[in-house]
Predicted model as a PDB file, atoms N, CA, C, CB and O in Angstrom, pLDDT in the B-factor column:
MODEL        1                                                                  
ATOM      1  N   UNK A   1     -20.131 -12.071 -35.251  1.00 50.00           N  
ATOM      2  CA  UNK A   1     -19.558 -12.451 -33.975  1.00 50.00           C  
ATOM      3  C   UNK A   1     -20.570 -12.209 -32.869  1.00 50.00           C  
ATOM      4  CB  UNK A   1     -18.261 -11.676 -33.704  1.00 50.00           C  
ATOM      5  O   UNK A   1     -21.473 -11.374 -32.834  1.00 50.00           O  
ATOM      6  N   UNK A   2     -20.216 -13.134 -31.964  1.00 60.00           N  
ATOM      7  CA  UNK A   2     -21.433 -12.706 -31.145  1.00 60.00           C  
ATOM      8  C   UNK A   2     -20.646 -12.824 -29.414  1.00 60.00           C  
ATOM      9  CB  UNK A   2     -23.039 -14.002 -31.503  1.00 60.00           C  
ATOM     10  O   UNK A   2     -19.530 -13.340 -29.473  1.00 60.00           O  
ATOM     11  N   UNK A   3     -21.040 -12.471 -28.152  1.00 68.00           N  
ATOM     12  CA  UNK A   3     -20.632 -12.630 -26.948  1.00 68.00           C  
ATOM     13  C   UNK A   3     -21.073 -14.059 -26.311  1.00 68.00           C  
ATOM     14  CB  UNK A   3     -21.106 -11.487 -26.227  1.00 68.00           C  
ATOM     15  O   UNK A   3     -22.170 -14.553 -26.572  1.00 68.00           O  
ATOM     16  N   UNK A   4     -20.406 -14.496 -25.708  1.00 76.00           N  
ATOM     17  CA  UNK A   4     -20.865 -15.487 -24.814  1.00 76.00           C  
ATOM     18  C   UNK A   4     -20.493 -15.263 -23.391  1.00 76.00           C  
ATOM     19  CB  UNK A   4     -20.390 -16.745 -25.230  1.00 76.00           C  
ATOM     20  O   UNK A   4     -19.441 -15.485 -22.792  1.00 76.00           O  
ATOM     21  N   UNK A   5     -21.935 -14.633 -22.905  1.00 89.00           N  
ATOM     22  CA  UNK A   5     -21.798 -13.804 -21.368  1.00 89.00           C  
ATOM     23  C   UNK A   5     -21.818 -14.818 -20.754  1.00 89.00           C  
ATOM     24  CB  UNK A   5     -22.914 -12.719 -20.755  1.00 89.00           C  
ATOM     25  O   UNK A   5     -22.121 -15.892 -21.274  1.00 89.00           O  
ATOM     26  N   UNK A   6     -21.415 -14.644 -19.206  1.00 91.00           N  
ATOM     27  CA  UNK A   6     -21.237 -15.006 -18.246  1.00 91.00           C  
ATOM     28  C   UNK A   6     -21.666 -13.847 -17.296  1.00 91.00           C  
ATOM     29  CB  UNK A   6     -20.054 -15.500 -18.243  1.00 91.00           C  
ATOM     30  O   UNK A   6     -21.091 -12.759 -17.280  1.00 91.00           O  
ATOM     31  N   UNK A   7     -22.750 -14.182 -16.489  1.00 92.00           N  
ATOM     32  CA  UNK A   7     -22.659 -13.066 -15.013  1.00 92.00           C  
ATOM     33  C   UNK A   7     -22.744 -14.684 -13.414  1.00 92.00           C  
ATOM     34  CB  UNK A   7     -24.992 -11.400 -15.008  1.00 92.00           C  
ATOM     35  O   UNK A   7     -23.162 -15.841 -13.477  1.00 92.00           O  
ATOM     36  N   UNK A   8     -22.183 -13.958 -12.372  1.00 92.00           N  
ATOM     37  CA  UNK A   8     -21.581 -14.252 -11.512  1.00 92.00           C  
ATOM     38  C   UNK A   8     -22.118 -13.394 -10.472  1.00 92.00           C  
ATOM     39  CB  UNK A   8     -20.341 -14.250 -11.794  1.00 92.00           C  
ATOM     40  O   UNK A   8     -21.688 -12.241 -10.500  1.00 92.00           O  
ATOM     41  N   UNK A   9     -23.169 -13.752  -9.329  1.00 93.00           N  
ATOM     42  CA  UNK A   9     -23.904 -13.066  -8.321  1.00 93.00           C  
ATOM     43  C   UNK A   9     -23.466 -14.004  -6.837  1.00 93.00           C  
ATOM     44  CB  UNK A   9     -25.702 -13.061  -8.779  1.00 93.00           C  
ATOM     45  O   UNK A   9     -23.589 -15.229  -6.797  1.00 93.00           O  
ATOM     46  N   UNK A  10     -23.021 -13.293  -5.839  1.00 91.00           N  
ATOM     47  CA  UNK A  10     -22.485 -13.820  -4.868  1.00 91.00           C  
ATOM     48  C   UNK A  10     -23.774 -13.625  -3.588  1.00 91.00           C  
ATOM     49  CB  UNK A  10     -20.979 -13.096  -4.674  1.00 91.00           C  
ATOM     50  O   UNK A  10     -24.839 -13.034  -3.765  1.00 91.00           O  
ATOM     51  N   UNK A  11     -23.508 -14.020  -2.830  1.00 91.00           N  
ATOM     52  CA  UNK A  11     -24.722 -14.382  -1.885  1.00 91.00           C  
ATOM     53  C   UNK A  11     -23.655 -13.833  -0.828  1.00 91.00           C  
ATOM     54  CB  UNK A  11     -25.463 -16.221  -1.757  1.00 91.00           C  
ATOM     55  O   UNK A  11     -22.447 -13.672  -1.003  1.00 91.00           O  
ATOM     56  N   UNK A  12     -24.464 -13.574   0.382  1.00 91.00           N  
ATOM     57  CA  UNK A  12     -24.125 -13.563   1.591  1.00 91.00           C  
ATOM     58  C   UNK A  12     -23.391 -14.766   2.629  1.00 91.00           C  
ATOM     59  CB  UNK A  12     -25.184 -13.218   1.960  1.00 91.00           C  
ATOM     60  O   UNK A  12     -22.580 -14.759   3.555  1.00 91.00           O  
ATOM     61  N   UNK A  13     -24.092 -15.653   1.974  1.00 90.00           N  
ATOM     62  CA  UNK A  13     -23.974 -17.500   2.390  1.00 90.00           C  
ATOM     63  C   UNK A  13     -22.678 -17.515   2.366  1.00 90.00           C  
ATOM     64  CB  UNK A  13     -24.638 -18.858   1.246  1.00 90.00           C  
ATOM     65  O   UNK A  13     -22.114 -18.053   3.319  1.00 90.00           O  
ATOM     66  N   UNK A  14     -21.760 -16.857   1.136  1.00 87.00           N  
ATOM     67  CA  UNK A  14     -20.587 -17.736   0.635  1.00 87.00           C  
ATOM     68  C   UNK A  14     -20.379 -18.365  -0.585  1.00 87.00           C  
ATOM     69  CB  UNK A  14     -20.474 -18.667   1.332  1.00 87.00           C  
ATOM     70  O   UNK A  14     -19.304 -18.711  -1.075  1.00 87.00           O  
ATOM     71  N   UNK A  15     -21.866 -18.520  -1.178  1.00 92.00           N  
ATOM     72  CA  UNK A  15     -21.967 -19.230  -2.419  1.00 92.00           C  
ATOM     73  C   UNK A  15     -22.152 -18.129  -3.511  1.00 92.00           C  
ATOM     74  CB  UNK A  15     -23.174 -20.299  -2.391  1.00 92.00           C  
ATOM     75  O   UNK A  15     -22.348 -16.961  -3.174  1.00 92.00           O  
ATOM     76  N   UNK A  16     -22.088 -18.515  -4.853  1.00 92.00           N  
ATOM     77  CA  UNK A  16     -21.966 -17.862  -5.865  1.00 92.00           C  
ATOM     78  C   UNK A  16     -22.971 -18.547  -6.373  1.00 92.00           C  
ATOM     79  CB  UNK A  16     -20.755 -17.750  -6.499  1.00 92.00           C  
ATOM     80  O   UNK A  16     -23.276 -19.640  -5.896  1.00 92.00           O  
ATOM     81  N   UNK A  17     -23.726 -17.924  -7.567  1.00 94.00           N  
ATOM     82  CA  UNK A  17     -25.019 -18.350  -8.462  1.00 94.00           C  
ATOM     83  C   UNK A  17     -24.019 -17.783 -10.148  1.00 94.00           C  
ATOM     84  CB  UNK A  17     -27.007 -17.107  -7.880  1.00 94.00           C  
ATOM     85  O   UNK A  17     -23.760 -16.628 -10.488  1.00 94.00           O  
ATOM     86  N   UNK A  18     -23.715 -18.932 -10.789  1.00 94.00           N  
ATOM     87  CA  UNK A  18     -22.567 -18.360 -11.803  1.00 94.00           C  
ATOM     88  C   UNK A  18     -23.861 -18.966 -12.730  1.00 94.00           C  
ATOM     89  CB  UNK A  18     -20.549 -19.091 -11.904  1.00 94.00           C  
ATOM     90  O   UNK A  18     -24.336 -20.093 -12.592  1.00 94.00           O  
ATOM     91  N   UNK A  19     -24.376 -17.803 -13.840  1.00 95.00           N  
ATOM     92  CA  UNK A  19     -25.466 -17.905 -15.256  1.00 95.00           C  
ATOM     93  C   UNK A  19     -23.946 -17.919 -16.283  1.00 95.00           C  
ATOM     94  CB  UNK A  19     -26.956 -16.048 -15.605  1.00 95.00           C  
ATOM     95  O   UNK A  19     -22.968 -17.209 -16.049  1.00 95.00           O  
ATOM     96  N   UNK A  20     -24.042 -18.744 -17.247  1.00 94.00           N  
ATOM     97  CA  UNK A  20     -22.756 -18.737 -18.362  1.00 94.00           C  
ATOM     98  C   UNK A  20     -23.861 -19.259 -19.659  1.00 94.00           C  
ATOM     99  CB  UNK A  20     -21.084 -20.140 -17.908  1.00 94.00           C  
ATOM    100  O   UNK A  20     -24.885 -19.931 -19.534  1.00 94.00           O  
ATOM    101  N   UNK A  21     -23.204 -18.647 -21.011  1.00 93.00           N  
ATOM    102  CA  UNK A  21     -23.627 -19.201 -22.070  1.00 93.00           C  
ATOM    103  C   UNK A  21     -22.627 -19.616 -22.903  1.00 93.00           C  
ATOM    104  CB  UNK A  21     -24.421 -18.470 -22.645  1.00 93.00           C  
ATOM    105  O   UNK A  21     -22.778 -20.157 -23.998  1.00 93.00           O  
ATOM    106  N   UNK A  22     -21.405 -19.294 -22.247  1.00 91.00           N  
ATOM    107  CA  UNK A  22     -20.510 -19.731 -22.987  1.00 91.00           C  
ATOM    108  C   UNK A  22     -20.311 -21.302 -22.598  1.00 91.00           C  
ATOM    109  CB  UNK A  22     -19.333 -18.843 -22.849  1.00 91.00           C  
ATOM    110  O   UNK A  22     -20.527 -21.643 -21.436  1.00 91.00           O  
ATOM    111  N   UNK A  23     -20.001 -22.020 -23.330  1.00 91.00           N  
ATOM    112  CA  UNK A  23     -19.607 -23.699 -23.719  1.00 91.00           C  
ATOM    113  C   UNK A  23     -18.647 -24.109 -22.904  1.00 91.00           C  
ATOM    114  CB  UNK A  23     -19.011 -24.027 -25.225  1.00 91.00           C  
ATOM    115  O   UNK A  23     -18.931 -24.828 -21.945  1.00 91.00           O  
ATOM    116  N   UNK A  24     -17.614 -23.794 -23.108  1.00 90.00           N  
ATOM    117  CA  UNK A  24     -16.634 -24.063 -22.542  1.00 90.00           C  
ATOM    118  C   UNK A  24     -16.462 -24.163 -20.987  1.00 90.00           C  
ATOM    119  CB  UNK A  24     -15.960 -23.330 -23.030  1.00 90.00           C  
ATOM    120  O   UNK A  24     -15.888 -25.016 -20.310  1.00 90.00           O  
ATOM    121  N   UNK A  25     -17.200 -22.924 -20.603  1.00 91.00           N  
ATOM    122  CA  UNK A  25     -17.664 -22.704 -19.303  1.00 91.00           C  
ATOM    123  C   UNK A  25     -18.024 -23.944 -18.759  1.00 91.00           C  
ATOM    124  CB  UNK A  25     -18.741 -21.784 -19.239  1.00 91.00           C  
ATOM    125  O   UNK A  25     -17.395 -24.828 -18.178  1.00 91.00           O  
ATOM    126  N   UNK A  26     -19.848 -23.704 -19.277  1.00 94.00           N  
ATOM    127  CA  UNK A  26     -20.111 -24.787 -18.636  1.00 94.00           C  
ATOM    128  C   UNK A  26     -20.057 -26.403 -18.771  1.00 94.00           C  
ATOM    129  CB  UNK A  26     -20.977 -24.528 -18.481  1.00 94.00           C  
ATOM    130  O   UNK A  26     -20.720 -27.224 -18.138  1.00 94.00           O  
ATOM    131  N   UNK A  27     -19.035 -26.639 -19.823  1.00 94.00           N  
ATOM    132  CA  UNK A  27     -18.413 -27.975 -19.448  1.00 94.00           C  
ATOM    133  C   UNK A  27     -17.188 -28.107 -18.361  1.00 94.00           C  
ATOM    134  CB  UNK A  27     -17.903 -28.536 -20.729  1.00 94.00           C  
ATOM    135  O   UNK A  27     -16.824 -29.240 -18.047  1.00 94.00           O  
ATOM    136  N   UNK A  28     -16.526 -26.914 -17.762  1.00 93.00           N  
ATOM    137  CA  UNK A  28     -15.687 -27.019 -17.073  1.00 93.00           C  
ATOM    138  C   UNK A  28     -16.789 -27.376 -15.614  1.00 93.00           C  
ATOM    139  CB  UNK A  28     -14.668 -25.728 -17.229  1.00 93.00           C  
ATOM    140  O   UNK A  28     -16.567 -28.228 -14.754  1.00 93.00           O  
ATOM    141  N   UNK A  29     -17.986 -26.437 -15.685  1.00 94.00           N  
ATOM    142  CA  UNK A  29     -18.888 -26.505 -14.540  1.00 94.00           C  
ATOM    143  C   UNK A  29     -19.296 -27.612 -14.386  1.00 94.00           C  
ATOM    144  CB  UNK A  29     -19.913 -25.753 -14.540  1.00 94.00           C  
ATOM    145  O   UNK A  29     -19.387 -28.195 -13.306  1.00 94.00           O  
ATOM    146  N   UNK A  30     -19.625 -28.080 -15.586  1.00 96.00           N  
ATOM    147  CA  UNK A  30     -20.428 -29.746 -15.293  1.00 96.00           C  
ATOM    148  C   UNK A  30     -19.117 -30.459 -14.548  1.00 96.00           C  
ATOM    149  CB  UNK A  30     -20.992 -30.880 -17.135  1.00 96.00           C  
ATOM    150  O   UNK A  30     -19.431 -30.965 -13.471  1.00 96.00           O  
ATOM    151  N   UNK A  31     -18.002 -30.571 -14.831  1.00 95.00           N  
ATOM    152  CA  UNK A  31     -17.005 -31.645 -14.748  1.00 95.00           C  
ATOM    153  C   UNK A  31     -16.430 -31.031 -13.136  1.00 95.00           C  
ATOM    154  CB  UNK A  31     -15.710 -31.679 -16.290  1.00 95.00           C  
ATOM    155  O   UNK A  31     -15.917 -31.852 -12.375  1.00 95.00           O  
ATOM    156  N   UNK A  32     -16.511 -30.099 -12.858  1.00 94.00           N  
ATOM    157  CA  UNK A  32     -16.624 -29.874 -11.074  1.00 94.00           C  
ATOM    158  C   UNK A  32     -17.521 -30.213 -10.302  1.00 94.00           C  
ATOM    159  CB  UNK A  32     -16.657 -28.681 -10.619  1.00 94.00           C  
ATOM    160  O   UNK A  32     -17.377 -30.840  -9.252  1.00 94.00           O  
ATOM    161  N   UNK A  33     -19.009 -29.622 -11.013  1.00 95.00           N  
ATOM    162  CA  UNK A  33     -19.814 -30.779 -10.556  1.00 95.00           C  
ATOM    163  C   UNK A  33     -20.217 -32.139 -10.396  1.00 95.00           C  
ATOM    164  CB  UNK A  33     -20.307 -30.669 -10.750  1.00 95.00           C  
ATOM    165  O   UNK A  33     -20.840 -32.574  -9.427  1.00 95.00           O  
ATOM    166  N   UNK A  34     -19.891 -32.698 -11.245  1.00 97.00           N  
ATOM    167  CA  UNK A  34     -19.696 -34.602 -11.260  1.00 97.00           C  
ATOM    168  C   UNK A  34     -18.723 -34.784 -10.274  1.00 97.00           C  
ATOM    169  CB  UNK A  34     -19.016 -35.466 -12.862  1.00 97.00           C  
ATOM    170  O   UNK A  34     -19.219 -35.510  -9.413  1.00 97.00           O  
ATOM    171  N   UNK A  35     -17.529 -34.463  -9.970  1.00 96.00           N  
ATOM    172  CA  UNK A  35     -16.205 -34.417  -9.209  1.00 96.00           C  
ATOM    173  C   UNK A  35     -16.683 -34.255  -7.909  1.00 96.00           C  
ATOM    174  CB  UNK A  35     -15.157 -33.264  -9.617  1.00 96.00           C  
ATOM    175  O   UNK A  35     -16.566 -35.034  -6.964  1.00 96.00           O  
ATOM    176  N   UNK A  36     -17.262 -33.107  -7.956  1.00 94.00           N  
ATOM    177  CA  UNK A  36     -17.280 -32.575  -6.061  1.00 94.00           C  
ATOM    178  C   UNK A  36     -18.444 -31.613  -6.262  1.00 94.00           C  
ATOM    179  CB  UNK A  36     -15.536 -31.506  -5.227  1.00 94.00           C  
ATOM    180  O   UNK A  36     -18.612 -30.416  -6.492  1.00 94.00           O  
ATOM    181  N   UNK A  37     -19.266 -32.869  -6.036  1.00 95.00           N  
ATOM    182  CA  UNK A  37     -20.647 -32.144  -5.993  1.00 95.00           C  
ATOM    183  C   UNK A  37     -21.561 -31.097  -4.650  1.00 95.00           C  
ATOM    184  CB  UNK A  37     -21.478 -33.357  -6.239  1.00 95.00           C  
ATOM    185  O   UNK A  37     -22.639 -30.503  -4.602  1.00 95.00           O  
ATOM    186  N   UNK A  38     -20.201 -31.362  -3.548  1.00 93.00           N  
ATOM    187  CA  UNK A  38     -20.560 -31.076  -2.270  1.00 93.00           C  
ATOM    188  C   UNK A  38     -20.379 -29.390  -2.741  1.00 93.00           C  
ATOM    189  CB  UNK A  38     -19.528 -31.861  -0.906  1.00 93.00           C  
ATOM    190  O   UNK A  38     -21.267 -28.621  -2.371  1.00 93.00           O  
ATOM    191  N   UNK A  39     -19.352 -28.903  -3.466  1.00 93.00           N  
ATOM    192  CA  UNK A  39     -18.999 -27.767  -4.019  1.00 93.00           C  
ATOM    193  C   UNK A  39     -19.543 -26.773  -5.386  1.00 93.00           C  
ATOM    194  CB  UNK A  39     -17.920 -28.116  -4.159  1.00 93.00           C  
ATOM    195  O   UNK A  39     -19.252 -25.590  -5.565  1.00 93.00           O  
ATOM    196  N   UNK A  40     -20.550 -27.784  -6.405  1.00 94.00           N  
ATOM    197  CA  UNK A  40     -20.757 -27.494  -7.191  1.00 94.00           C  
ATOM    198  C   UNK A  40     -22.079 -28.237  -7.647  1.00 94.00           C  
ATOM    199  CB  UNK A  40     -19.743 -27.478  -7.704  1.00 94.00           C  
ATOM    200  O   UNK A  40     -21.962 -29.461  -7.714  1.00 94.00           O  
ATOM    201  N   UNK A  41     -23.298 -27.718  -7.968  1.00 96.00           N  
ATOM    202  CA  UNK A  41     -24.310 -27.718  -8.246  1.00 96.00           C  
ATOM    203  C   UNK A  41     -24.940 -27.487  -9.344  1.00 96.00           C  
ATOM    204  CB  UNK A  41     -24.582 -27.297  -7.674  1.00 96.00           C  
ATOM    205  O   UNK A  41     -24.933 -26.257  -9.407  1.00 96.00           O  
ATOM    206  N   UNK A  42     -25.700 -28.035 -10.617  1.00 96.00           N  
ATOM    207  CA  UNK A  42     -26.284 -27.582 -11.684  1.00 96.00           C  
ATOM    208  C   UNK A  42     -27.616 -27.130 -10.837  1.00 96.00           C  
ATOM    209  CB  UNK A  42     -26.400 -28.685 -12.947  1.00 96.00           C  
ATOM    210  O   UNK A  42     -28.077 -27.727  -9.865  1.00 96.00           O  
ATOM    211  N   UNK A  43     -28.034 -26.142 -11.336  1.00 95.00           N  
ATOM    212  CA  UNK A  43     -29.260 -25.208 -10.865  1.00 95.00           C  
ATOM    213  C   UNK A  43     -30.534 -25.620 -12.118  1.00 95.00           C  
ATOM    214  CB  UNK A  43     -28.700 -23.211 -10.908  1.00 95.00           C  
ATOM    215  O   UNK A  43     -31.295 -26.585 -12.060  1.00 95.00           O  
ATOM    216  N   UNK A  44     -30.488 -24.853 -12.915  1.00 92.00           N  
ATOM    217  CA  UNK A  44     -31.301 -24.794 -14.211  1.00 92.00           C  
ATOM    218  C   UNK A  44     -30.416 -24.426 -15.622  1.00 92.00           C  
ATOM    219  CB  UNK A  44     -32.471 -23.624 -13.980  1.00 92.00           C  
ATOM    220  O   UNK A  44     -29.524 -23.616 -15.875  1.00 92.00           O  
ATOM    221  N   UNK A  45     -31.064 -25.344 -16.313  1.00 91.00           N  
ATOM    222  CA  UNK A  45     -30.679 -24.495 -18.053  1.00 91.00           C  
ATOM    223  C   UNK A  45     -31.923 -24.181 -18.466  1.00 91.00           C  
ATOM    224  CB  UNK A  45     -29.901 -25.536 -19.505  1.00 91.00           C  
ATOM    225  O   UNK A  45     -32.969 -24.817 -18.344  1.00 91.00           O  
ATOM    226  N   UNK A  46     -31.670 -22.962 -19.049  1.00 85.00           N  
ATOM    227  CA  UNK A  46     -32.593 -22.009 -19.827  1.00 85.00           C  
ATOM    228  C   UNK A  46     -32.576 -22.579 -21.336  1.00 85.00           C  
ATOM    229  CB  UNK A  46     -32.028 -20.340 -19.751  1.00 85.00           C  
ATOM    230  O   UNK A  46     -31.806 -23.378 -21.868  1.00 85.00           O  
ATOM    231  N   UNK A  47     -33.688 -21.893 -21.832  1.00 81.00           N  
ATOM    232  CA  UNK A  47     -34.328 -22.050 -23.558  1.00 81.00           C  
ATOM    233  C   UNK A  47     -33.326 -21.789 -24.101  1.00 81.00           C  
ATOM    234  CB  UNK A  47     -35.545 -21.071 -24.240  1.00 81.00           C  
ATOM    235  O   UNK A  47     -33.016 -22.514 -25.047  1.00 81.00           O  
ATOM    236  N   UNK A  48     -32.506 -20.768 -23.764  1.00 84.00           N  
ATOM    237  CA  UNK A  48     -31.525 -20.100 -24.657  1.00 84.00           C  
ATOM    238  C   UNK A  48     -30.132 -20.851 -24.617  1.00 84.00           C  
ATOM    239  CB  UNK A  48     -31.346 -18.566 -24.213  1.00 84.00           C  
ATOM    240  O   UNK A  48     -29.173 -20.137 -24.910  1.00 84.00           O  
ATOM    241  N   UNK A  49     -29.862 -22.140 -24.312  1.00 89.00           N  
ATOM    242  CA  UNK A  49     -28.493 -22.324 -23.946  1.00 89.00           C  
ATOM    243  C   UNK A  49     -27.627 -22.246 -22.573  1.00 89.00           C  
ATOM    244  CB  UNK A  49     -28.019 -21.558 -24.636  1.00 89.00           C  
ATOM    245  O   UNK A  49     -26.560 -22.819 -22.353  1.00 89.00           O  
ATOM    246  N   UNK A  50     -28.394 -21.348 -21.660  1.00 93.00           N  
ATOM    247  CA  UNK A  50     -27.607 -20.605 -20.733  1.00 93.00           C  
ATOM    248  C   UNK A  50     -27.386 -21.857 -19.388  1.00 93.00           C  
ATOM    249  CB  UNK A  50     -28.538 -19.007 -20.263  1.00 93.00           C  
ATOM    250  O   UNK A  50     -27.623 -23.014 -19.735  1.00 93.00           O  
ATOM    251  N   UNK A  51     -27.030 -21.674 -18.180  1.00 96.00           N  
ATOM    252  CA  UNK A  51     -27.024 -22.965 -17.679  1.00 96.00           C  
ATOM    253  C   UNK A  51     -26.784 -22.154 -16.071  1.00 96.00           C  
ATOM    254  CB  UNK A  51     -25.704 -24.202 -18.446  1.00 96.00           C  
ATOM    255  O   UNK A  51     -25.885 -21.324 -15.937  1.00 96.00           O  
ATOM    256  N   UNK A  52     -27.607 -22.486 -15.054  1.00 96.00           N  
ATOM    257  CA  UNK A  52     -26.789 -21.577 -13.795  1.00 96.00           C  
ATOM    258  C   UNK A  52     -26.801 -22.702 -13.108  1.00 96.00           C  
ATOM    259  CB  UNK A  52     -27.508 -20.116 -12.921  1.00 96.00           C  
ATOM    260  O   UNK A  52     -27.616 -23.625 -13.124  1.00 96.00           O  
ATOM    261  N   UNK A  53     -25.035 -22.429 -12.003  1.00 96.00           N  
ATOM    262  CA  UNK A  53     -24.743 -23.263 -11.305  1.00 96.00           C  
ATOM    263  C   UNK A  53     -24.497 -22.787  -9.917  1.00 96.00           C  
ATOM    264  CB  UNK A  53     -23.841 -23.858 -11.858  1.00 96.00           C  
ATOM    265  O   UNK A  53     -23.952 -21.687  -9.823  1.00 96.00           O  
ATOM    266  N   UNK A  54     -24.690 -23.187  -9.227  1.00 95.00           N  
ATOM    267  CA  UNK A  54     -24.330 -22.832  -7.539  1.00 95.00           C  
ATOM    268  C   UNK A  54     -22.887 -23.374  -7.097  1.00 95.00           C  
ATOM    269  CB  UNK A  54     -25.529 -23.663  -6.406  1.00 95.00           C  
ATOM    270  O   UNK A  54     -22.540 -24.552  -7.005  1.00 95.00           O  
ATOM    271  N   UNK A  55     -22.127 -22.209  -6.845  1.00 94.00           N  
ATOM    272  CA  UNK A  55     -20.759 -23.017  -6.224  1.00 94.00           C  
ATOM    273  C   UNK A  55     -20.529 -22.088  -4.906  1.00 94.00           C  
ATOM    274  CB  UNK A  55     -19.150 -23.011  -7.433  1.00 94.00           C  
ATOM    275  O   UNK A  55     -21.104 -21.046  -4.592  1.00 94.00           O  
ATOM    276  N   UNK A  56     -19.575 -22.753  -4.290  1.00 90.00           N  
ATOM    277  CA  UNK A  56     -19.602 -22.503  -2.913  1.00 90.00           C  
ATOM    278  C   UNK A  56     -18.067 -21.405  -3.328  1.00 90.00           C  
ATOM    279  CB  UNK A  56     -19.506 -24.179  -1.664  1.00 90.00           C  
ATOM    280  O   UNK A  56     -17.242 -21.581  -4.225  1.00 90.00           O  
ATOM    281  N   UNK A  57     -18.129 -20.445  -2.429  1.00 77.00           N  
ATOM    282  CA  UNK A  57     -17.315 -19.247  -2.727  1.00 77.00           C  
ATOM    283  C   UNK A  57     -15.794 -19.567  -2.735  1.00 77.00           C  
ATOM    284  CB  UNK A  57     -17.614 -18.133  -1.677  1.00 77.00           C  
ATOM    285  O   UNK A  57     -15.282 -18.864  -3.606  1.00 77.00           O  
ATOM    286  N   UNK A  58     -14.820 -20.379  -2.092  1.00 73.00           N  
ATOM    287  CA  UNK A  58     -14.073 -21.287  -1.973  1.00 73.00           C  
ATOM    288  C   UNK A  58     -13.334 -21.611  -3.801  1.00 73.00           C  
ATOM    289  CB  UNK A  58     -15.037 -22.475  -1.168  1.00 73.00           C  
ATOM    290  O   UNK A  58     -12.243 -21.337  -4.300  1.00 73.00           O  
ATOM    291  N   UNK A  59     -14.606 -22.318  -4.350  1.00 72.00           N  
ATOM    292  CA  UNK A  59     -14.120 -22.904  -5.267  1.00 72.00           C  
ATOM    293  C   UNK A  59     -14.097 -22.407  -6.489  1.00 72.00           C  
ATOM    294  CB  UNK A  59     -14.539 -23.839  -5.275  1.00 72.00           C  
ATOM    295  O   UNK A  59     -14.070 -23.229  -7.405  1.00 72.00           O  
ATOM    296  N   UNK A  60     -14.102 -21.072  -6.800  1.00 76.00           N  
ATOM    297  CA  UNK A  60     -14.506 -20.185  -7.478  1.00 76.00           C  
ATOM    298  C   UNK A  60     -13.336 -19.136  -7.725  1.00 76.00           C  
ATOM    299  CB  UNK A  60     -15.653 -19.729  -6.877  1.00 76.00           C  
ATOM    300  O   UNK A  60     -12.673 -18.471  -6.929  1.00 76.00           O  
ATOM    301  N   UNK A  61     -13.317 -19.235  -9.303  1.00 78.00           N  
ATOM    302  CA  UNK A  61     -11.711 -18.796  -9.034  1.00 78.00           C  
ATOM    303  C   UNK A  61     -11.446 -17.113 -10.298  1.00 78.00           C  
ATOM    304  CB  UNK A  61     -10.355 -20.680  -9.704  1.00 78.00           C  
ATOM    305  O   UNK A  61     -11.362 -17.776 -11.332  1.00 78.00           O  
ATOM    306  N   UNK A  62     -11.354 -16.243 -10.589  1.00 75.00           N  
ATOM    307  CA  UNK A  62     -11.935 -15.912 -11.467  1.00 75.00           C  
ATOM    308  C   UNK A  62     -10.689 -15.039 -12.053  1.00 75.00           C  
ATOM    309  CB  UNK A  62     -13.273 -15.358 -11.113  1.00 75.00           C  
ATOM    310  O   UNK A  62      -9.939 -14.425 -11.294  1.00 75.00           O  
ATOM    311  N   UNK A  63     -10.526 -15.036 -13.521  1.00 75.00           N  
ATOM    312  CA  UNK A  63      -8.749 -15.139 -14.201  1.00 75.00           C  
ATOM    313  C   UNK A  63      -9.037 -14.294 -14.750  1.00 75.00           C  
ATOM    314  CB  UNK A  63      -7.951 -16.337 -15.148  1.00 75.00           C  
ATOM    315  O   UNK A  63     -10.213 -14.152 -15.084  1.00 75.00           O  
ATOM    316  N   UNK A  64      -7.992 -13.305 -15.096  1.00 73.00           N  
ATOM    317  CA  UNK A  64      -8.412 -12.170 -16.709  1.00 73.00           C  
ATOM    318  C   UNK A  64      -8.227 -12.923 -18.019  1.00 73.00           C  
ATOM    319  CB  UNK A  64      -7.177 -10.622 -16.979  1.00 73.00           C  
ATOM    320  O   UNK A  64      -7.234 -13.642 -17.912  1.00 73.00           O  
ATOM    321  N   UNK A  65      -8.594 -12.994 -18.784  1.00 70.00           N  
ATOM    322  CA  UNK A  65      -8.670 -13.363 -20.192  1.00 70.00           C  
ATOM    323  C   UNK A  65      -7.008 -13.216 -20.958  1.00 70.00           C  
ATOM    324  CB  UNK A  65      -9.897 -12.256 -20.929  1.00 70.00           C  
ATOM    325  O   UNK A  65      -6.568 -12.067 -20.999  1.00 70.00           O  
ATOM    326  N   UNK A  66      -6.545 -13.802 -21.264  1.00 71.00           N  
ATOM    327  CA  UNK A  66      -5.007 -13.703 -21.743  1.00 71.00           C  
ATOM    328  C   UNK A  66      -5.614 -13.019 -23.400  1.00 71.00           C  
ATOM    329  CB  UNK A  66      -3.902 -15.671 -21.767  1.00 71.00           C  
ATOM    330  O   UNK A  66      -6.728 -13.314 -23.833  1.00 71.00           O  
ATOM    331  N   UNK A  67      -4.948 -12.385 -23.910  1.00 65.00           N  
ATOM    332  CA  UNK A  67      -4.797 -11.507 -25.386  1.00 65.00           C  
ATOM    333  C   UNK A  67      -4.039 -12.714 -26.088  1.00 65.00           C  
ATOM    334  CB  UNK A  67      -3.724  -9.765 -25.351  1.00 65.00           C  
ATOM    335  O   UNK A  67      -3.141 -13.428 -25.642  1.00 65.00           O  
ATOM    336  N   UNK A  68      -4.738 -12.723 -27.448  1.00 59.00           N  
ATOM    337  CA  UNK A  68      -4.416 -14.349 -27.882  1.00 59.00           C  
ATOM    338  C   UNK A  68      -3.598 -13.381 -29.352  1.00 59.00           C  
ATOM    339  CB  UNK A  68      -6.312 -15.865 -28.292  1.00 59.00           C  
ATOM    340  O   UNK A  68      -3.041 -13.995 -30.261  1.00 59.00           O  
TER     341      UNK A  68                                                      
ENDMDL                                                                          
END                                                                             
């Protein structure tokens, strides 16, 4: 088994710099970004999979994990 991190660094601006390696993630990220790009930004993907996106603090929403 392995983790699929996510870290989440907030700026002063308002905006967030969200690094994810998890999948799921960042297909939800891509598909906010295509949508409303004024809000959501692809930054860079890394060697490893990883992918960082810029979102504006607003649109950024962040849930506890439900126990499955």
């Amino acid at each position: 088994m392995f983790k699929l991190e996510t870290m989440i660094y907030a700026s002063e601006d308002g905006t967030n710099s969200v690094f994810t390696l998890n999948p799921a993630l960042q297909k939800q990220l891509a598909a906010l970004a295509t949508q409303h790009p004024e809000v959501c930004q692809r930054k860079a993907r890394g060697e490893a999979g990883g992918v960082t996106y810029q979102v504006r603090g607003a649109a950024l929403s962040i849930q506890p994990v439900r126990a499955s």
